[in-house]
C-alpha positions as CSV (number, residue, x, y, z in Angstrom):
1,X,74.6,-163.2,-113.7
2,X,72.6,-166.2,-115.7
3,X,75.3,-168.5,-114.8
4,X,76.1,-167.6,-111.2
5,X,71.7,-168.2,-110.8
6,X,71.8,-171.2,-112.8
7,X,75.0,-172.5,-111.0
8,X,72.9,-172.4,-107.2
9,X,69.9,-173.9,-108.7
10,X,72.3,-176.8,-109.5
11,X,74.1,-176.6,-106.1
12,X,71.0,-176.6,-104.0
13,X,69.6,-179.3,-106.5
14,X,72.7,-181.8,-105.6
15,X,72.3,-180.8,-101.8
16,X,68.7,-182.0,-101.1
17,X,69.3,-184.8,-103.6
18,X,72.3,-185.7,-101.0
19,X,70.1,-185.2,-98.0
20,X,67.1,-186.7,-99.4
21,X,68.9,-189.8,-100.8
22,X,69.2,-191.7,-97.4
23,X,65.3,-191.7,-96.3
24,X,64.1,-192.9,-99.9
25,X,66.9,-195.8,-99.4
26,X,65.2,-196.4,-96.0
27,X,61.8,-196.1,-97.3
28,X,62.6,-198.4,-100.6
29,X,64.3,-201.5,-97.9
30,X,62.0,-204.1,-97.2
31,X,61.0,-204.4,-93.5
32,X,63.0,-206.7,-91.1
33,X,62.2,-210.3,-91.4
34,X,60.4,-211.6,-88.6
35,X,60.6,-216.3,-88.1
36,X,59.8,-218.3,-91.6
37,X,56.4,-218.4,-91.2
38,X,54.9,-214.9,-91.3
39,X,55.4,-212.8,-94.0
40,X,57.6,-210.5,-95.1
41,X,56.3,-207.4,-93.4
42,X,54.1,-206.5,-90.2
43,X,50.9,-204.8,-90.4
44,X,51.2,-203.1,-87.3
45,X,54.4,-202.0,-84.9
46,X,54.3,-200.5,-81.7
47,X,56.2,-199.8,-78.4
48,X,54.9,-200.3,-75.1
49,X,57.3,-199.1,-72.3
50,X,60.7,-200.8,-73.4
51,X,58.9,-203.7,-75.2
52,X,58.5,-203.3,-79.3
53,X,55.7,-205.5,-80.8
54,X,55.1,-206.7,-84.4
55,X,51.7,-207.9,-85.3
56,X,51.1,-209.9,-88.7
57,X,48.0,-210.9,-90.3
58,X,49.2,-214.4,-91.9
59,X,46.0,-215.8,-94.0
60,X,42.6,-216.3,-93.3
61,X,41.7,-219.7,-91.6
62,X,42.3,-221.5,-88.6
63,X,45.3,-221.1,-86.7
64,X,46.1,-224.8,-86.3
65,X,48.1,-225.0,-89.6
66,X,50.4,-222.2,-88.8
67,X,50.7,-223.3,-85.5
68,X,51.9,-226.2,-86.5
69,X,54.9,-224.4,-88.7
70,X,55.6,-222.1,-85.9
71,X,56.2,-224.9,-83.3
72,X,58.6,-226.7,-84.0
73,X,61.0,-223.4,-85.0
74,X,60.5,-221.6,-82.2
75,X,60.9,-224.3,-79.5
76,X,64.4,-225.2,-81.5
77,X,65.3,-222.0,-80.9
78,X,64.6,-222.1,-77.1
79,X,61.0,-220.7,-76.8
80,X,59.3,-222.5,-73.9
81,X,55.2,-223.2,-75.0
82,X,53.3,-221.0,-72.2
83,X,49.8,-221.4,-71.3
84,X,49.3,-218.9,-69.3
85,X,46.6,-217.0,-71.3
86,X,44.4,-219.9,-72.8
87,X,42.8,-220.1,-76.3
88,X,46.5,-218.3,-77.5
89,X,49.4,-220.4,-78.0
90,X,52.0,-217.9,-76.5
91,X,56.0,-218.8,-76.5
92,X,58.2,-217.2,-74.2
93,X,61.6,-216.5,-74.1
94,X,63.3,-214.1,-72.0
95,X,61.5,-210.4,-72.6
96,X,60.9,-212.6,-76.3
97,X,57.4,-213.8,-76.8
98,X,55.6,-215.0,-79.9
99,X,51.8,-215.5,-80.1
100,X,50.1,-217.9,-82.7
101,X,46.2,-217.3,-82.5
102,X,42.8,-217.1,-84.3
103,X,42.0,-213.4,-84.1
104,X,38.7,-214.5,-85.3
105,X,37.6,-216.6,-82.6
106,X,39.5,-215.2,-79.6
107,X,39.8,-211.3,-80.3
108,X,42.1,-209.3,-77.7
109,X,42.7,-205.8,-77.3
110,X,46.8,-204.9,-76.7
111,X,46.2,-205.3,-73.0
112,X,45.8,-208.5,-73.5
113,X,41.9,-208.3,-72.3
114,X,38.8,-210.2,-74.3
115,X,37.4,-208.4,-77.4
116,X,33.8,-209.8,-77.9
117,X,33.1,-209.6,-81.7
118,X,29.6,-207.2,-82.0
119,X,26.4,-208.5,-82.0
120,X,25.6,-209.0,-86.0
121,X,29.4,-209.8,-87.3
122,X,30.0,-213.4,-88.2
123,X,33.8,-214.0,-86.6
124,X,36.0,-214.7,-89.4
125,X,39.0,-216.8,-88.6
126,X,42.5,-215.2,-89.5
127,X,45.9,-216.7,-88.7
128,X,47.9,-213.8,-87.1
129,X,51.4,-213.7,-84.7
130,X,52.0,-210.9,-82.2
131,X,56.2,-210.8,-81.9
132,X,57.5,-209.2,-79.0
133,X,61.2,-207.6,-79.1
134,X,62.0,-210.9,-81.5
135,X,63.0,-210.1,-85.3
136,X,60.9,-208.0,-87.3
137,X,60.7,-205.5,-84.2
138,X,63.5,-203.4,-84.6
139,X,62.5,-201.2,-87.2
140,X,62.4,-197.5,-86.5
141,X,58.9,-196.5,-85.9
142,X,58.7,-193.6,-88.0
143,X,60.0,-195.4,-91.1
144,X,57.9,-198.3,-90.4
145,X,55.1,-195.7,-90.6
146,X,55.9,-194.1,-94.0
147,X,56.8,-197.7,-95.5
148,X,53.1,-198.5,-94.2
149,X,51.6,-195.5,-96.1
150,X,53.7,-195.7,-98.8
151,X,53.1,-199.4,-99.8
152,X,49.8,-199.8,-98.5
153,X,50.3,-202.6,-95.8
């Protein structure tokens, strides 16, 4: 009777260690990388409609350096410089767009409408890129979720 008891235990041990063993594989793999000059991970992915977006806070300081980088990549890919909304330096390409801007200075909600920074808080200047359905967008949500929580992004 000891053995038959001790001989599930070690059955239904191996079976959640089998079903388990895919999802901490998924949560242990680093994100997608997005172009060469973000970082390794988003902060913050969402879906609106059929779009996906990636957001990543790059460093603190003015934008002009990274925009630099980003440039020159991303109109040798095919990205076409749009100046459509002014004060972000937005690159289109097909349903593809990448956004180099000071969140600092020119805050915007997801809609794409002006944020005015409160009365009282100095703006800080931070270097961040919005990625629209463009690598580093094709994570699952929900893992992308538990890989935030679980590594503190």
């Amino acid at each position: 009777m000891k053995r038959a008891r001790w001989l599930g235990w070690v059955i239904g041990f191996s079976i959640l260690s089998l079903a388990f063993a895919p999802m901490v594989a998924l949560l242990a793999t680093p994100a997608e990388r997005s172009y060469a000059f973000v970082p390794d991970h988003p902060v913050d992915l969402w879906q609106d409609g059929s779009d996906r977006w990636a957001y990543y806070f790059v460093h603190l300081g003015d934008s002009s350096k990274l925009l630099k980088q980003a440039k020159p990549i991303l109109l040798a890919e095919g990205f076409k410089e749009n100046g459509s909304r002014a004060s972000w330096n937005r690159f289109t390409k097909g349903d593809q767009e990448v956004i180099v801007y000071d969140s600092g200075v020119n805050a915007f909600d997801r809609s794409g409408k002006r944020s005015p920074m409160p009365k009282g808080i100095e703006a800080t200047h931070t270097q961040c890129v919005l990625v629209k359905n463009g690598p580093g967008t094709h994570d699952s949500l929900e893992f992308f979720k538990a890989k935030k929580l679980l590594h503190g992004w």
